[in-house]
NUZATI-710902 format. One record per residue (C-alpha): residue number from 0; residue in one letter; chain; x, z, y. Coordinates in steps of 0.1 Angstrom, whole numbers, plus 2048, in hexadecimal, padded with zeros to 3 digits. Each point is the difference from the previous one (the first is absolute). Example, Ala and Ser with C-alpha at 12.3 -4.5 7.8 and 13.67 -1.06 7.14 Angstrom:
<rec n="0" res="a" chain="A" x="87B" z="84E" y="7D3"/>
<rec n="1" res="s" chain="A" x="80E" z="7F9" y="822"/>
% end
This chain:
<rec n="0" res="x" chain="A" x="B1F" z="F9C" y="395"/>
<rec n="1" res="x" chain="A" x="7DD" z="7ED" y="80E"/>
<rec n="2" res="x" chain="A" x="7E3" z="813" y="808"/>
<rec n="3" res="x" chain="A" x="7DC" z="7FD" y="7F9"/>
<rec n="4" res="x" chain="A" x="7F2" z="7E5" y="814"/>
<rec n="5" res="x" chain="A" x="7F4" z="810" y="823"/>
<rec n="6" res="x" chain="A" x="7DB" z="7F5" y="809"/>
<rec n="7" res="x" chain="A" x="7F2" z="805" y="823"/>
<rec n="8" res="x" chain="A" x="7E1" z="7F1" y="80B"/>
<rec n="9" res="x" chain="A" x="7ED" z="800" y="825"/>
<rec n="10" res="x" chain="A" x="7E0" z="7EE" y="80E"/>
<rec n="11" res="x" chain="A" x="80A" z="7EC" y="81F"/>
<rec n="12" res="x" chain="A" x="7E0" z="7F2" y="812"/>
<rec n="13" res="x" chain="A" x="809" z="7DE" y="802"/>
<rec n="14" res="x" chain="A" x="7FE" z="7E1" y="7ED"/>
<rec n="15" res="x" chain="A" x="81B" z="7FB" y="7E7"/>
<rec n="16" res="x" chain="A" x="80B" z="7E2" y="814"/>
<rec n="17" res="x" chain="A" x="80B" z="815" y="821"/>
<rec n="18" res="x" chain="A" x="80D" z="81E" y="7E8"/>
<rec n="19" res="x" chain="A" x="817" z="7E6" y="7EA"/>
<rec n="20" res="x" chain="A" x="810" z="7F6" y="821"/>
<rec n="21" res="x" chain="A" x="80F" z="828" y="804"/>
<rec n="22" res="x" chain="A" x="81A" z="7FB" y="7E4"/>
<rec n="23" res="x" chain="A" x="807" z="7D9" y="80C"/>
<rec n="24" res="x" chain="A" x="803" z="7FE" y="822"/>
<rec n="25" res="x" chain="A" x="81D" z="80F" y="812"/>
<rec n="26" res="x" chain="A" x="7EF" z="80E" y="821"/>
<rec n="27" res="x" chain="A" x="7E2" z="80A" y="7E4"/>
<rec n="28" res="x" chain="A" x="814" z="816" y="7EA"/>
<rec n="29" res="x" chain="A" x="816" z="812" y="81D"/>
<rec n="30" res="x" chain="A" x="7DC" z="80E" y="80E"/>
<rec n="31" res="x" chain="A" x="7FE" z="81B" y="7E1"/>
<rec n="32" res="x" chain="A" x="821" z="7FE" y="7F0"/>
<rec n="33" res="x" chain="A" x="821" z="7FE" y="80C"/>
<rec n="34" res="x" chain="A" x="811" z="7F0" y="81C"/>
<rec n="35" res="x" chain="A" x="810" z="7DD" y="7FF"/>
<rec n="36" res="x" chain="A" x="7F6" z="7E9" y="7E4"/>
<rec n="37" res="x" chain="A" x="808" z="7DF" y="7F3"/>
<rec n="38" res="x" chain="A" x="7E5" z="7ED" y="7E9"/>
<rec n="39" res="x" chain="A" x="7FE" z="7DC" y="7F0"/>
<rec n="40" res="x" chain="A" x="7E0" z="80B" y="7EA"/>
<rec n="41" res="x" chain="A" x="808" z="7E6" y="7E3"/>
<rec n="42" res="x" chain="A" x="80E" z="800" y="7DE"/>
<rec n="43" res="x" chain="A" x="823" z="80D" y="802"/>
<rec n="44" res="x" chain="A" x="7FC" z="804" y="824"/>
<rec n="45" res="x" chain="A" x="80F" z="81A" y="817"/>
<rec n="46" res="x" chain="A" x="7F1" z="821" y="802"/>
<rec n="47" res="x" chain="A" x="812" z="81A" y="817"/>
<rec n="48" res="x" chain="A" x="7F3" z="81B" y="812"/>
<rec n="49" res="x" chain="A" x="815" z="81F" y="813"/>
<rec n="50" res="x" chain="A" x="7EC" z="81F" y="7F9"/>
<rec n="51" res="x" chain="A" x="80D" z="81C" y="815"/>
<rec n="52" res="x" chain="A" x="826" z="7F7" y="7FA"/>
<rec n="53" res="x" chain="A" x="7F7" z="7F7" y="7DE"/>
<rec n="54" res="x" chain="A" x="807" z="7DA" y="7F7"/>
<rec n="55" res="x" chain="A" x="7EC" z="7F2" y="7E8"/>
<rec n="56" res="x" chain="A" x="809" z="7E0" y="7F0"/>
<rec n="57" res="x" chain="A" x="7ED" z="7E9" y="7EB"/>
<rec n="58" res="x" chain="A" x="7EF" z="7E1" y="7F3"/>
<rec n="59" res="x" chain="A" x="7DE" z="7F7" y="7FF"/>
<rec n="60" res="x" chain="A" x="7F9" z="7F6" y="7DA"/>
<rec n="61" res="x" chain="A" x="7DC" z="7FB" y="802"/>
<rec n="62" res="x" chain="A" x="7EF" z="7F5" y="81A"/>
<rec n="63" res="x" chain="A" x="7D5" z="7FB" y="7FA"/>
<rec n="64" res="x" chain="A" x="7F0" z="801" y="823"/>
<rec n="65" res="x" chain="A" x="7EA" z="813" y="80A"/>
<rec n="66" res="x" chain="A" x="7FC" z="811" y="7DB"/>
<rec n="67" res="x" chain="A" x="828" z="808" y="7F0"/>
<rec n="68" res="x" chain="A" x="823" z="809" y="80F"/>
<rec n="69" res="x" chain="A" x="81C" z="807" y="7E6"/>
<rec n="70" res="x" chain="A" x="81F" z="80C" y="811"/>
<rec n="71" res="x" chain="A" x="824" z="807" y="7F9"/>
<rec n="72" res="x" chain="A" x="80B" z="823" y="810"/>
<rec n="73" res="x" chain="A" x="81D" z="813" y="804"/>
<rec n="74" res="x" chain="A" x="819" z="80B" y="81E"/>
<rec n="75" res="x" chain="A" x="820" z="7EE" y="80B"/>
<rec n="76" res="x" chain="A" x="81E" z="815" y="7F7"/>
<rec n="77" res="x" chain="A" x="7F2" z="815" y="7E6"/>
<rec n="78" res="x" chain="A" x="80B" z="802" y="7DD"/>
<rec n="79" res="x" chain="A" x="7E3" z="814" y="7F6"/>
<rec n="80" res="x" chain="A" x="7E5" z="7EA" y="80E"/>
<rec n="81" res="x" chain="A" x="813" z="7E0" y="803"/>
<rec n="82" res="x" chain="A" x="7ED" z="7E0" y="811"/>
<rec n="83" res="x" chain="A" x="7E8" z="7F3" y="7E3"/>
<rec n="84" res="x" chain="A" x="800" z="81E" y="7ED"/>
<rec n="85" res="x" chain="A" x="7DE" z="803" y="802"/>
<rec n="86" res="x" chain="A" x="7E3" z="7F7" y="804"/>
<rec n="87" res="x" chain="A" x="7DE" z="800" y="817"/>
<rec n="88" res="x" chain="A" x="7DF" z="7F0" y="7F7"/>
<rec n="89" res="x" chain="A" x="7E5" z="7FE" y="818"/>
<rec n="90" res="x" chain="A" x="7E1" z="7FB" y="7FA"/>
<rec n="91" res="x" chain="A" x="7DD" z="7FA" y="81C"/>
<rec n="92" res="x" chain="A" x="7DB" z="7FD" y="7F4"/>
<rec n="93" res="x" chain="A" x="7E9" z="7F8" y="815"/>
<rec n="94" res="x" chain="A" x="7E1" z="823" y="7FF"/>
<rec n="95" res="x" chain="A" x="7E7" z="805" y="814"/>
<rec n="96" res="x" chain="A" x="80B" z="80B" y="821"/>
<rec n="97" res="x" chain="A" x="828" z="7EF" y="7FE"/>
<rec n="98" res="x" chain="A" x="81B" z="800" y="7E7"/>
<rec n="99" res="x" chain="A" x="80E" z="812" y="7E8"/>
<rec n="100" res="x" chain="A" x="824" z="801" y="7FE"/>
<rec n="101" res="x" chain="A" x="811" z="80B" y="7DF"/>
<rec n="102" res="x" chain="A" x="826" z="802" y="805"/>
<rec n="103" res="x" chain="A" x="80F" z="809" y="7DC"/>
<rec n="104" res="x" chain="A" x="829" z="806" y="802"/>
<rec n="105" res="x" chain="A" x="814" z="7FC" y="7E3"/>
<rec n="106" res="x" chain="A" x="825" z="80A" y="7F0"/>
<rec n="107" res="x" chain="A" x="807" z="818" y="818"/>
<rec n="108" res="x" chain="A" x="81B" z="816" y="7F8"/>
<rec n="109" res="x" chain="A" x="7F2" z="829" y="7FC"/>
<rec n="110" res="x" chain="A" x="80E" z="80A" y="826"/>
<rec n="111" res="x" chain="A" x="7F3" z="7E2" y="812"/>
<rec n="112" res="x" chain="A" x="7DF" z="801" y="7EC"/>
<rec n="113" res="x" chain="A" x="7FA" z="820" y="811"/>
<rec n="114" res="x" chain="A" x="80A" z="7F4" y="821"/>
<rec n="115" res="x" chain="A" x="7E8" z="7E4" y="7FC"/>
<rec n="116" res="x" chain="A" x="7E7" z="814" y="7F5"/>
<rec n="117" res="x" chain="A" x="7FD" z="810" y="823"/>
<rec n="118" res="x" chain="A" x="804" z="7E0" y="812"/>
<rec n="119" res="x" chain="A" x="7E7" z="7E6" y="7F0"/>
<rec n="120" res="x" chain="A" x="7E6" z="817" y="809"/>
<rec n="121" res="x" chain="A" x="80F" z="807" y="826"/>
<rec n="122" res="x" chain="A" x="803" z="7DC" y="807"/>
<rec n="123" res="x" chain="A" x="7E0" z="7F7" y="7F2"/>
<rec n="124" res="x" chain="A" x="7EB" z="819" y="813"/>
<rec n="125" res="x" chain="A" x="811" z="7E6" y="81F"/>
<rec n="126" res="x" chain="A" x="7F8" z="7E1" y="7F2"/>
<rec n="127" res="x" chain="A" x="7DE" z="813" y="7FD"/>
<rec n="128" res="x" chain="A" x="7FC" z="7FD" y="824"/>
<rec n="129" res="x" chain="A" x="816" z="7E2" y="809"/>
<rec n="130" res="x" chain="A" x="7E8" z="7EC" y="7E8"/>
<rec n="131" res="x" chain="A" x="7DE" z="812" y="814"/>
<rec n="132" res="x" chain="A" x="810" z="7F1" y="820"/>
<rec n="133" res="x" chain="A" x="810" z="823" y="809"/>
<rec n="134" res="x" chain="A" x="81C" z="80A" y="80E"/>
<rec n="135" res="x" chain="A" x="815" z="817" y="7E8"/>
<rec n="136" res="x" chain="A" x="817" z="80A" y="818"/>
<rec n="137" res="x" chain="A" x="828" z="808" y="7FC"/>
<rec n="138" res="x" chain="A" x="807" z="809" y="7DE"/>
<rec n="139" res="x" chain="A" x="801" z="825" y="7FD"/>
<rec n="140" res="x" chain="A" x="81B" z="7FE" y="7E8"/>
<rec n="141" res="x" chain="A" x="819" z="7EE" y="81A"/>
<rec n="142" res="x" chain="A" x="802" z="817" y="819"/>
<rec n="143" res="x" chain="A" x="823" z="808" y="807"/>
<rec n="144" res="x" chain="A" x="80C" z="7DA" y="7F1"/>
% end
């Protein structure tokens, strides 16, 4: 059974332009979350991303540069959270100061909604400073991978 939609929300300061690029550009999105990616930002194009042994699979189904992404998510293998089982929207409005980037995830299953819960705002905090021109570092959450 689908969850309530998860809504997370950070300011990055950059201009939505640069901040869109994190979720479409390979060597972009690897910076703050995960660690191999493949990603043809287009309608019905490719998105995959390994998160910490996790492989996501997906398709882009909206792509509105630099203001909408809507994405297809789920995890190769899994019968809970097959790939396209759910879905990500991303939003990025330009504020004073940089962007702010709404990431709403829907139809997640009730034990992945709670592991999502704790990693939107993880990897966010990192595109936090990815998108400032900072260097987040090695993911906390890989050591040991």
């Amino acid at each position: 059974m689908a969850t309530e939609p998860l809504l997370h929300a950070v300011h990055v300061a950059a201009e939505p332009e640069e901040v869109f690029e994190y979720f479409t550009r390979p060597e972009a999105i690897v910076r703050w979350m995960g660690d191999y990616a493949v990603l043809d930002p287009r309608p019905d194009g490719e998105f995959t991303v390994d998160i910490n042994g996790v492989p996501v699979r997906g398709r882009y189904l909206e792509v509105d540069p630099p203001s909408r992404l809507v994405i297809s998510w789920g995890h190769a293998g899994s019968e809970l959270l097959p790939p396209g089982a759910s879905t990500v929207e991303v939003t990025f409005t330009r504020e004073e100061g940089g962007t702010t980037v709404r990431v709403v995830h829907r139809h997640l299953p009730e034990h992945e909604a709670r592991q999502h819960a704790l990693g939107w705002p993880h990897f966010l905090e990192r595109l936090v400073l990815a998108g400032a021109g900072h260097d987040p570092g090695p993911d906390p959450w890989a050591a040991g991978d």
